[in-house]
C-alpha positions, 0 to 999 in steps of 0.5 A: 517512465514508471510511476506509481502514485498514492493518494488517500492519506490524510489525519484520522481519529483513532477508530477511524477509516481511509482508503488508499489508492496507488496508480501505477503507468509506464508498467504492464501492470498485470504481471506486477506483484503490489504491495503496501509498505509503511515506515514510521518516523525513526523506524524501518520500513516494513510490509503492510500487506500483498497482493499478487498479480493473480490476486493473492494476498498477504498481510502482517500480523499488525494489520490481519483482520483491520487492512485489506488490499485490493487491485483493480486491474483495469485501472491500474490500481491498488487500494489498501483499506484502513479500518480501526485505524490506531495512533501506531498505524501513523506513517508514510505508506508507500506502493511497491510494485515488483514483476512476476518474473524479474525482481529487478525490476522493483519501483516505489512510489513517494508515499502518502503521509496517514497521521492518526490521532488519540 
């Protein structure tokens, strides 16, 4: 059974840091493309940022420069760096993670709440 868990979210000032963990089981974890979405209240899911199974990352615009992602395969998780958190970085993040080779084969986990504070 696939799961992935995410954990580290939490209340926050503006300004302010968290780190986000997902660890994922019941998948070769290796040859899984992660990533970290995010949905605010009202609003559409959206990518956060991506990191690939050999290690490359992506980011969307809203984030360059203040997130960064990371995997620690060993472990079989990923980390998202929060830093400069701002009020409109509040939402539910959530750990994506899709094989290499089958895109069918796309599992979520069930988020972790990040509320920051003005």
């Amino acid at each position: 059974q696939v799961q992935l868990v995410e954990s580290g979210g939490g209340l926050v000032q503006a300004g302010g840091s968290l780190r986000l963990s997902c660890t994922a089981s019941g998948i070769p974890f290796t040859i899984y493309n992660m990533a970290w979405y995010r949905q605010a209240p009202g609003k559409q899911r959206e990518l956060v940022a991506r990191i690939s199974a050999g290690g490359s990352t992506n980011y969307a615009d809203f984030v360059k420069g203040r997130f960064t992602i990371s995997r620690e395969d060993a472990k079989n998780t990923i980390y998202l760096q929060m830093n400069s958190l701002k009020p409109e970085d509040t939402a539910v993040y959530y750990c994506n993670a899709v094989h290499l080779y089958r895109s069918d084969m796309d599992y979520w986990g069930k988020g972790t709440l990040v509320t920051v504070s003005s």
